[in-house]
C-alpha positions as CSV (number, residue, x, y, z in Angstrom):
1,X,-14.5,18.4,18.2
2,X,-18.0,19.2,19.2
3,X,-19.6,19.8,15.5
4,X,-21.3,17.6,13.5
5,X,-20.0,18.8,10.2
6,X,-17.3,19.9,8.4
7,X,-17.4,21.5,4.7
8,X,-14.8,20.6,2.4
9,X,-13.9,21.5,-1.3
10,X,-11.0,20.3,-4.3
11,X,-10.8,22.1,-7.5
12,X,-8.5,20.5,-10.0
13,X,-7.2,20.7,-13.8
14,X,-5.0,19.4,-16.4
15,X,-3.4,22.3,-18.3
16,X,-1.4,19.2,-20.3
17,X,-2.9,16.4,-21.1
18,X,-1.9,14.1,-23.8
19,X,-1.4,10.6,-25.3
20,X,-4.1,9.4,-23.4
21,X,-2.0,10.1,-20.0
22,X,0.8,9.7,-20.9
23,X,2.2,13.0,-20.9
24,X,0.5,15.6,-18.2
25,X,0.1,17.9,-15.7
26,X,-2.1,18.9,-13.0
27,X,-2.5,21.4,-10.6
28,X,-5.4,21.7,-7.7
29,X,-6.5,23.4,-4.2
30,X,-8.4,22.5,-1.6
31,X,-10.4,23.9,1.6
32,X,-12.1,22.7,4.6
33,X,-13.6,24.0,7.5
34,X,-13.8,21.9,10.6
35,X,-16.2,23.7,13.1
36,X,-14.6,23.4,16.5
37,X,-17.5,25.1,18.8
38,X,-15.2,25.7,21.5
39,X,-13.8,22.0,21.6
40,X,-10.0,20.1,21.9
41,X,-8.3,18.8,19.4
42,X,-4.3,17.9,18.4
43,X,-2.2,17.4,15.6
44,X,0.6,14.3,15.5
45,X,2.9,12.2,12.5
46,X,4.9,9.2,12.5
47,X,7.7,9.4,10.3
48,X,7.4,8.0,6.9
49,X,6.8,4.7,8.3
50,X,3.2,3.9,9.7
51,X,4.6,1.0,12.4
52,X,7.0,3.6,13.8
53,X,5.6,5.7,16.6
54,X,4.6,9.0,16.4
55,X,7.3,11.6,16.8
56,X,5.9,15.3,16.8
57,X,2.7,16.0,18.7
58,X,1.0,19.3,19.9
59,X,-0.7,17.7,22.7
60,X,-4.6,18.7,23.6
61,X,-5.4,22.1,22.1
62,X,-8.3,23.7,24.0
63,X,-10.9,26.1,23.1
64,X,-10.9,25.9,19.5
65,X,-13.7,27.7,17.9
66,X,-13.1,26.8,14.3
67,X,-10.3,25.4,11.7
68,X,-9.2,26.0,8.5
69,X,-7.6,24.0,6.2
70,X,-5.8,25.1,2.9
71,X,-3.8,23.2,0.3
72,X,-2.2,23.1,-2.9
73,X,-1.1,20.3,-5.1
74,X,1.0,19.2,-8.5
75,X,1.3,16.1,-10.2
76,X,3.6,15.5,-13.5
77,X,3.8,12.4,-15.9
78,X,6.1,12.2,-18.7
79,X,6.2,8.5,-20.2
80,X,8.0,6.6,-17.2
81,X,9.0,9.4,-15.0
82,X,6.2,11.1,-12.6
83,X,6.4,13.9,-10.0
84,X,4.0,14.9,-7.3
85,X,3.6,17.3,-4.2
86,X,1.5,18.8,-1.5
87,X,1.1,21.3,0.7
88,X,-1.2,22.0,3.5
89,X,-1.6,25.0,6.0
90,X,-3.7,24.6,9.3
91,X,-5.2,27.7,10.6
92,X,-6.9,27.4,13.6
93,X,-8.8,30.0,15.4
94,X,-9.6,29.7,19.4
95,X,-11.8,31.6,22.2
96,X,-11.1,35.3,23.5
97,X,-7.2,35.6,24.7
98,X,-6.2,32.4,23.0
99,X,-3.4,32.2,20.7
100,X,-4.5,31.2,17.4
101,X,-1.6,29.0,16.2
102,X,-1.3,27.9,12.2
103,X,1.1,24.4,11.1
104,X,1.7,23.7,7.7
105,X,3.7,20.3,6.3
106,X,4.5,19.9,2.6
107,X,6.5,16.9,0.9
108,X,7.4,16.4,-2.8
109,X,8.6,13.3,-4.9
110,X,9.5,11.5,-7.9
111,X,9.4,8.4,-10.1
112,X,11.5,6.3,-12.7
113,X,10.2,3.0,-14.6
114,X,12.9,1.4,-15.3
115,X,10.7,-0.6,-17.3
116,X,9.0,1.4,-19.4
117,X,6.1,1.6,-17.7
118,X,3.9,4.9,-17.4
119,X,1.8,6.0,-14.3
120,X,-1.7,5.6,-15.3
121,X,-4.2,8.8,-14.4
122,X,-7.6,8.9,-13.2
123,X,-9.3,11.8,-14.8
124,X,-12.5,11.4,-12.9
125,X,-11.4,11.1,-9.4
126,X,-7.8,13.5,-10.5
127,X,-5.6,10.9,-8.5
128,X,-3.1,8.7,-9.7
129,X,-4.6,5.0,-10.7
130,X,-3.1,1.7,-10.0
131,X,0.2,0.5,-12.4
132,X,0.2,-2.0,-14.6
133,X,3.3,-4.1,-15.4
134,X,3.6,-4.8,-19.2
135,X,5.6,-7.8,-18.7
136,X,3.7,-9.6,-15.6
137,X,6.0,-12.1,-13.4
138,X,6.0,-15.9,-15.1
139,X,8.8,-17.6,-14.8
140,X,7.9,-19.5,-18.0
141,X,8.1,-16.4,-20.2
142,X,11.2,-15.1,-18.3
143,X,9.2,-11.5,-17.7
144,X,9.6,-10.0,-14.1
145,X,7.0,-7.4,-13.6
146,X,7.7,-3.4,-13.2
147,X,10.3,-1.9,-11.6
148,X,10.2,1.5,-10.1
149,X,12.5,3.6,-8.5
150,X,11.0,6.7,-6.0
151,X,12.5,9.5,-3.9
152,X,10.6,12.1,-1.9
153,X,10.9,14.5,0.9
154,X,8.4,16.0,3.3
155,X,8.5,18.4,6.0
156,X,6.1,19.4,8.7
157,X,6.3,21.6,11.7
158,X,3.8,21.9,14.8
159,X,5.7,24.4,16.4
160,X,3.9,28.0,16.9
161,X,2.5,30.7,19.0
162,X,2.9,28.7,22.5
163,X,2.0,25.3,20.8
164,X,5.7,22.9,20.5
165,X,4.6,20.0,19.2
166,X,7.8,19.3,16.8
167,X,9.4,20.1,13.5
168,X,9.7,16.9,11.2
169,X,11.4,16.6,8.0
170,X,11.9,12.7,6.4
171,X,14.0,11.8,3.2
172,X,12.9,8.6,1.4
173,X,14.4,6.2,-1.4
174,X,12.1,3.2,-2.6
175,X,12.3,0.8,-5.0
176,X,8.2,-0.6,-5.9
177,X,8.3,-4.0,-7.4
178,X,4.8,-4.9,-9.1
179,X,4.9,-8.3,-10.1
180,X,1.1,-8.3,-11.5
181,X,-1.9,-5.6,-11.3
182,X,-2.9,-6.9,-8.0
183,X,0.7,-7.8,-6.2
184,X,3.3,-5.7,-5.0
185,X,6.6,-5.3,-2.8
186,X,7.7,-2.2,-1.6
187,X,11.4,-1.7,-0.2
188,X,11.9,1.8,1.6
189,X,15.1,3.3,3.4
190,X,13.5,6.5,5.6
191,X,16.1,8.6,7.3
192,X,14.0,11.1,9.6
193,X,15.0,14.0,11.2
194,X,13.0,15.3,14.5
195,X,14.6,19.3,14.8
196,X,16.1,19.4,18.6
197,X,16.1,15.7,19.4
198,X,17.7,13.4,17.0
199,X,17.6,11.1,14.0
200,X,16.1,8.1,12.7
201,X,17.1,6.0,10.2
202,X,14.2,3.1,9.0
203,X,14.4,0.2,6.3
204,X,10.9,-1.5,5.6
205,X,9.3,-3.1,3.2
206,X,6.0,-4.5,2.1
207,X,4.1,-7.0,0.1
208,X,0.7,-6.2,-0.5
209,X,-2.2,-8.4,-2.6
210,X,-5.8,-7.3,-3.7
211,X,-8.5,-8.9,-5.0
């Protein structure tokens, strides 16, 4: 856009928390405004895979005076099972005898151990932290890391008031291997459904190291 500045806000809290983490809840919202001053901008997603190509997209939106952004979010950890969700709405507000067009996308998901493990929580920053296998991969000790199994859904549509950019909606399964703090593979099966065109189904994995 034209502006130099946007204004954002997050309010969070934890109306459970206890055993250090282990057993929680948390709830937040958030707000931005992103000032436009008459400028373009557009909206577009890839499926749940960031090598596939983007398949919803409103195009260039012109005269947009200002946008709003509004969301809610949940998170949930009970020993090895964790739950999370978002939802965000886009409200965007353009020049006399514009339509003023809102999108909104949401997606929610779950966790399972199967080790025993338990997400960890990062009360300072209200994110989820980075697992830790209690039984790290060594072949001399016969351990094989963490294993975790994940499903999740999300939905997003860019379809209103004149704009038909696309409806999206995605169903994931994952199984998250973490072999040490620092290492991990990921193996995902994404079936992805663009509304009025046709279906995707993705397999993918990765391995990913930090030092």
């Amino acid at each position: 856009n034209n502006a130099n500045y946007n204004v954002a806000a997050r309010l969070t809290g934890l109306p459970l928390y206890e055993n250090e983490g282990a057993q929680l809840l948390h709830v937040g919202v958030s707000y931005s405004h992103d000032f436009g001053d008459g400028g373009t901008l557009s909206f577009s997603q890839r499926p749940e895979a960031h090598l596939a190509p983007k398949i919803v997209n409103t195009g260039t939106i012109k005269g947009v005076s200002d946008v709003d952004l509004l969301g809610g979010e949940f998170a949930g950890i009970f020993g090895p099972l964790s739950f999370q969700g978002e939802i965000i709405s886009s409200f965007i507000e353009r020049g006399v005898g514009l339509t003023n067009p809102t999108f909104w996308g949401a997606y929610g998901q779950a966790s399972w151990f199967l080790t025993g493990e338990t997400r960890p929580w990062d009360r300072a920053e209200a994110v989820f932290g980075r697992p830790s296998p209690k039984h790290p991969f060594s072949v001399k000790n016969g351990t094989w890391g963490a294993f975790e199994l994940a499903a999740r859904y999300s939905y997003l549509t860019l379809d209103d008031k004149g704009v038909r950019g696309g409806i999206v909606s995605d169903i994931t399964g994952g199984l998250n291997w973490y072999l040490y703090p620092n290492l991990r593979m990921t193996f995902n099966y994404v079936y992805s459904n663009r509304h009025g065109l046709g279906d995707a189904s993705i397999a993918e994995s990765r391995v990913q190291l930090d030092f």
